[in-house]
C-alpha positions in Angstrom: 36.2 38.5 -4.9 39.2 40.4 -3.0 39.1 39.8 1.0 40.7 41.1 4.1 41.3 40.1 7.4 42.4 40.9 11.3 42.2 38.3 14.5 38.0 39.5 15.1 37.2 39.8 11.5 37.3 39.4 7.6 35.9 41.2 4.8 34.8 39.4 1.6 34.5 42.0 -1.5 31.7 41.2 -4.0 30.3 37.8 -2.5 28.6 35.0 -3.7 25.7 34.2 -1.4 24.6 30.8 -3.5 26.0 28.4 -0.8 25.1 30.9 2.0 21.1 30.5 1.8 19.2 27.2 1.9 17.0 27.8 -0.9 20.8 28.1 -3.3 19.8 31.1 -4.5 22.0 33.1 -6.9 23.0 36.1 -4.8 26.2 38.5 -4.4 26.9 41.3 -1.6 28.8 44.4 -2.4 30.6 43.4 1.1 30.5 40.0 3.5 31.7 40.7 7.0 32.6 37.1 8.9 32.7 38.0 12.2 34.6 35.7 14.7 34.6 37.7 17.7 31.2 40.4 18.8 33.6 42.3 20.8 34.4 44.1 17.1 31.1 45.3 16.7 31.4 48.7 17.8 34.2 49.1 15.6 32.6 47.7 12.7 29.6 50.0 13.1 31.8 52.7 14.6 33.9 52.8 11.8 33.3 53.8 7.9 33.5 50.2 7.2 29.8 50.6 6.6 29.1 53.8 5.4 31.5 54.0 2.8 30.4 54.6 -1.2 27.5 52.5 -2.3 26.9 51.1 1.2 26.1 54.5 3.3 22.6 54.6 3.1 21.7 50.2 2.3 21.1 48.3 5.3 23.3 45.8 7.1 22.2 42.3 6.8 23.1 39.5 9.3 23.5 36.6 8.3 22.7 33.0 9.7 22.2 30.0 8.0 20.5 31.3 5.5 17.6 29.2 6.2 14.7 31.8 6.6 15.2 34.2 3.8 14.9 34.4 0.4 16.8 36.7 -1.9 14.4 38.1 -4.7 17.7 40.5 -5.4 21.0 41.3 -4.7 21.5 43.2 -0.7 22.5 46.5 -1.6 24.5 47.0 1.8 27.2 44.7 3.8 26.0 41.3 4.9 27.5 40.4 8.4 28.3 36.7 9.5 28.4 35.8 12.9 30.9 32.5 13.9 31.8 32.1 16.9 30.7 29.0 18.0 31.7 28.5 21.7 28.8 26.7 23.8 29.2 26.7 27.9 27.1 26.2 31.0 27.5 29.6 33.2 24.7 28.3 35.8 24.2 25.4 37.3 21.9 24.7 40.6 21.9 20.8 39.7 18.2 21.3 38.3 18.2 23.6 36.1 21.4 24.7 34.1 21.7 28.0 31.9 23.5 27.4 29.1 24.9 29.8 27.1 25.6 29.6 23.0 26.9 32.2 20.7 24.9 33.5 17.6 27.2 31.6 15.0 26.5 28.0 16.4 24.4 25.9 14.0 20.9 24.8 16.1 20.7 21.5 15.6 24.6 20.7 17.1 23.2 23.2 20.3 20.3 20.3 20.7 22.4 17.7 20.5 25.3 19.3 22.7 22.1 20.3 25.4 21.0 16.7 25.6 24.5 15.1 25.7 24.4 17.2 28.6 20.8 15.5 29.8 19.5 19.2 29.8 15.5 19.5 28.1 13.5 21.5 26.8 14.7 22.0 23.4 14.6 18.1 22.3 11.1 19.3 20.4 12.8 21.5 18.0 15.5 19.2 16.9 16.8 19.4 12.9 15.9 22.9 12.7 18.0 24.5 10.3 19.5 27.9 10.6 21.9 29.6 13.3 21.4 29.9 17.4 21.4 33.6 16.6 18.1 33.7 14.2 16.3 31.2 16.7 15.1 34.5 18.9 14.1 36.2 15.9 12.2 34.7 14.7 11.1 32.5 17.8 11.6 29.8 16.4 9.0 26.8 16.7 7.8 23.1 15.7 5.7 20.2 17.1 4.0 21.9 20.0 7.0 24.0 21.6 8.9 27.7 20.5 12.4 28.8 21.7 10.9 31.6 23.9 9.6 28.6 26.3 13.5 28.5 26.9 15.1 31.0 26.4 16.6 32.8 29.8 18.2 35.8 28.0 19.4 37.4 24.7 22.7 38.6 24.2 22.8 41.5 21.5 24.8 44.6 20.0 22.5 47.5 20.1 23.3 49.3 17.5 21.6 52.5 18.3 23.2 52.7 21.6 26.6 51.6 20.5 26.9 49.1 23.5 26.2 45.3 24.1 23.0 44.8 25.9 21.0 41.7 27.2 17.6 41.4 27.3 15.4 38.9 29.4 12.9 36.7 28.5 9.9 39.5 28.8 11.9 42.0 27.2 12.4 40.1 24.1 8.0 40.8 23.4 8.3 37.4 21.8 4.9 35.8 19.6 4.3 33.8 17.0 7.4 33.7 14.4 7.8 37.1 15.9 10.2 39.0 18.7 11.7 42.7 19.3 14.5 41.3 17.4 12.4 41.0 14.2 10.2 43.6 14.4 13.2 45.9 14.7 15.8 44.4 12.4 18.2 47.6 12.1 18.4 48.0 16.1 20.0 44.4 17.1 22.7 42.2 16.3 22.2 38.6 18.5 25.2 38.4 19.7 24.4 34.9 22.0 21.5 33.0 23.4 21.4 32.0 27.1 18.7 29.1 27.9 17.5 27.9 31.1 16.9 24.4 31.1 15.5 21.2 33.1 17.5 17.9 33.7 13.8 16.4 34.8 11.9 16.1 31.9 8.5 17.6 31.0 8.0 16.4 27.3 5.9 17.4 24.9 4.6 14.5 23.3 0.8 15.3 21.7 1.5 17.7 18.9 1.4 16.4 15.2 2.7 12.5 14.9 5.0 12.4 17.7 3.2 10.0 19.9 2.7 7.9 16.7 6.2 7.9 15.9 7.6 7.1 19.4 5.4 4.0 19.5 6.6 3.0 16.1 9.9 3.2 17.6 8.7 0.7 20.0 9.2 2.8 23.3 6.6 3.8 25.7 8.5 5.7 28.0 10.8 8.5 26.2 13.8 10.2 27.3 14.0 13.9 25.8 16.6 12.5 23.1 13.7 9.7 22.0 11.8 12.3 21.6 14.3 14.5 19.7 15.2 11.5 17.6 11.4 11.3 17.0 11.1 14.3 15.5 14.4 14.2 13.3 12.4 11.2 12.2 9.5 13.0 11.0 11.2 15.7 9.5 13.4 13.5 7.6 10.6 11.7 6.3 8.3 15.2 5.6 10.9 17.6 4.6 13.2 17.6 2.2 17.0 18.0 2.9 17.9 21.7 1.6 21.2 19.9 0.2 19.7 17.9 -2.2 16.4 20.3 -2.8 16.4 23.8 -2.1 14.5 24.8 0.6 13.8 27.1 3.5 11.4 25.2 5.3 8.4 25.7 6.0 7.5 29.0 4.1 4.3 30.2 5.2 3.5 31.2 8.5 -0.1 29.2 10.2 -3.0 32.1 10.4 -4.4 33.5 13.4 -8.0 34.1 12.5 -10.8 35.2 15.2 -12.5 31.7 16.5 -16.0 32.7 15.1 -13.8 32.9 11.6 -12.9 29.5 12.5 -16.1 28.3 13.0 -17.5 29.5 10.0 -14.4 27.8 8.3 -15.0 24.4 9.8 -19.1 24.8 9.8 -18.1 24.4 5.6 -15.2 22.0 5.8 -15.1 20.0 8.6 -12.0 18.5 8.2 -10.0 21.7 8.6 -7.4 21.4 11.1 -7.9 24.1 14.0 -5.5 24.7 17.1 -6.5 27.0 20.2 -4.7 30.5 20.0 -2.8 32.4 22.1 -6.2 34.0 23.8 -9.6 32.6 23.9 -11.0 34.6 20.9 -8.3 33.6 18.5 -7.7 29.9 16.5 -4.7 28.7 14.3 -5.6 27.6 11.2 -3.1 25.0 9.2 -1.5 26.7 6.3 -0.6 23.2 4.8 -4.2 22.0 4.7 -5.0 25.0 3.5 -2.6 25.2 0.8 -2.9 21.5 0.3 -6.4 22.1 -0.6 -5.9 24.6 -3.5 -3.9 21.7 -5.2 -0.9 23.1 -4.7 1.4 20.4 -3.3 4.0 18.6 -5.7 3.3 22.1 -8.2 6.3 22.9 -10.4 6.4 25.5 -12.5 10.2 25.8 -14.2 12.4 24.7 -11.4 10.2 26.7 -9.1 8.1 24.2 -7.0 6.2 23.0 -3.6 7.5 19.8 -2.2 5.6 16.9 -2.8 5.9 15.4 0.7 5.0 19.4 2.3 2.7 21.9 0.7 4.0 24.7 3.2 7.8 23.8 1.0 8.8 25.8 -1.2 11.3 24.0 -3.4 14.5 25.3 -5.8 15.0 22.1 -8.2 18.2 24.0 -9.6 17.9 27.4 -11.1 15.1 29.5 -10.1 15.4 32.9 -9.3 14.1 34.4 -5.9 11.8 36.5 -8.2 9.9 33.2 -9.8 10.0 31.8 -5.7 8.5 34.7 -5.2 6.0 35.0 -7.4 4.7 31.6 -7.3 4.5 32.2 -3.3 2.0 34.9 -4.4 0.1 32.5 -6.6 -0.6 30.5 -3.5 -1.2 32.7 -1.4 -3.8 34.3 -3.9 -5.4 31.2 -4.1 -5.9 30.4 -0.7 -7.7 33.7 0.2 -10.2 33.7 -3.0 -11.6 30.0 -1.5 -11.1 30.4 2.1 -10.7 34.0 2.6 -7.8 33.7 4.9 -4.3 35.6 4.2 -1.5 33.7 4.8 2.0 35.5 4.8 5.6 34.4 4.6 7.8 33.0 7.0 11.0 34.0 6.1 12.8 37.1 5.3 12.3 38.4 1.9 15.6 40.4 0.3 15.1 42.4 -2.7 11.0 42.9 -2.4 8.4 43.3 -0.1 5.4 41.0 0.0 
């Protein structure tokens, strides 16, 4: 691998992606761009860095944490890296404070620095994995809260323009695991996240355990970093730790099926979990029970697997390919919709394939 460098930037020739996704997937880039400072975007795009030989016409990948995407293949164009990882408050009325992070900054130090700052509103979606830049994209989400809920603005290149633009909260059309941002992956690079939050507290506490756990804990009364600590509990305990067993997280998204779909559903198995939608006329239906009831959890076929302690994990126990995740992601998902009739869909970002 032959690199370059200047004070914004370095380029990495013909890189190995293995330790740059969570599931440790063998992967290699014909170009990996580590970007320090988003001021050298324009150039970069500007410029025939991109567009040169075998890259012209592949697409630029950017890259977080690796945590929400799988590579079934190689990337045929440049992969770009975001670091920067300055975090600052730019807004501060004594209630509410707007803090700002750049894309490169890992999630889960961004929690931590937010409540060492007594700031809530992100304590539910502590131990994320992945990058502050991906969070918008794929609005993130976990026990009863997503990003958008916070999120004040997004910083981001816009590549079609050639300028930096930022976007509010409305303008980011966010949904479930979904945004502008992902919907339109070759328009935007996140360049930073800008969050507005609360130093009173309005916790979420009656979403999937976390009640039980902070009584466990023995308190009655949380702070928003009891409740953050919490949940790191529970994931700890549910999902596995991507350096030990690779992982992405969860993999498949929960379906949104029409409420009489959900009734029909329950009317035959009543134990199905259901959750209210976004509207009236919609219900969330949990892919891990649904899963979970096709027999899947603990699976292993080669070293391609499903967690035992998470059937919505897909699991690398040391040399699968992205093609055998893949596939065996199929499997389940086949099998879900010929007993229930539901289709369930991928989470992350699939490289090298479509679904």
């Amino acid at each position: 691998m032959s690199s370059a460098s200047t004070a914004a930037y370095r380029i990495h020739e013909d890189a190995r992606l293995d330790a740059r996704n969570t599931f440790g997937i063998a992967a290699t880039a014909p170009m990996l761009v580590e970007v320090k400072d988003s001021s050298a975007l324009p150039e970069l795009f500007g410029s025939t860095l991109f567009k040169r030989g075998m890259l012209r016409d592949a697409p630029v990948l950017v890259l977080g944490g690796g945590s929400n995407l799988l590579f079934a293949g190689d990337p045929q164009g440049a992969v770009l890296a975001l670091t920067a990882q300055r975090i600052e408050i730019i807004e501060d009325d004594g209630e509410t404070a707007i803090v700002r992070a750049d894309a490169g900054v890992t999630w889960h130090d961004l929690v931590l620095w937010t409540l060492g700052h007594r700031l809530c509103g992100l304590e539910n979606l502590a131990l994320i994995p992945g990058t502050v830049g991906a969070a918008p994209i794929q609005n993130i989400g976990a026990y009863g809260v997503e990003v958008r809920d916070s999120i004040h603005a997004v910083e981001a290149f816009d590549r079609h323009a050639g300028a930096f633009v930022r976007l509010g909260n409305d303008a980011c059309a966010f949904a479930y695991r979904d945004s502008l941002f992902k919907r339109d992956q070759e328009h935007y690079v996140v360049t930073a996240v800008e969050f507005a939050l609360s130093r009173t507290p309005a916790l979420t506490l009656d979403y999937s355990g976390i009640g039980e756990e902070l009584q466990a804990m023995g308190i009655t009364a949380p702070r928003a970093s009891q409740v953050a600590e919490a949940v790191i509990r529970i994931r700890q305990r549910k999902l596995p730790d991507p350096i030990e067993l690779g992982n992405a997280g969860s993999f498949f998204k929960n379906p949104m099926v029409a409420a009489n779909v959900a009734e029909a559903l329950l009317a035959e198995h009543p134990s199905m979990p259901v959750f209210r939608g976004a509207d009236a006329g919609m219900r969330k239906l949990s892919a891990a029970w649904l899963i979970d009831q096709c027999g899947w959890k603990g699976f292993r076929d080669g070293d391609a697997g499903i967690a035992e302690s998470h059937a919505l994990v897909l699991v690398n126990h040391g040399k699968a390919s992205g093609a055998q995740l893949l596939g065996l992601a199929r499997r389940i998902a086949g099998s879900v919709h010929a007993r229930f009739g539901v289709e369930i869909a991928p989470e992350p970002r699939i490289i090298g394939a479509t679904w």
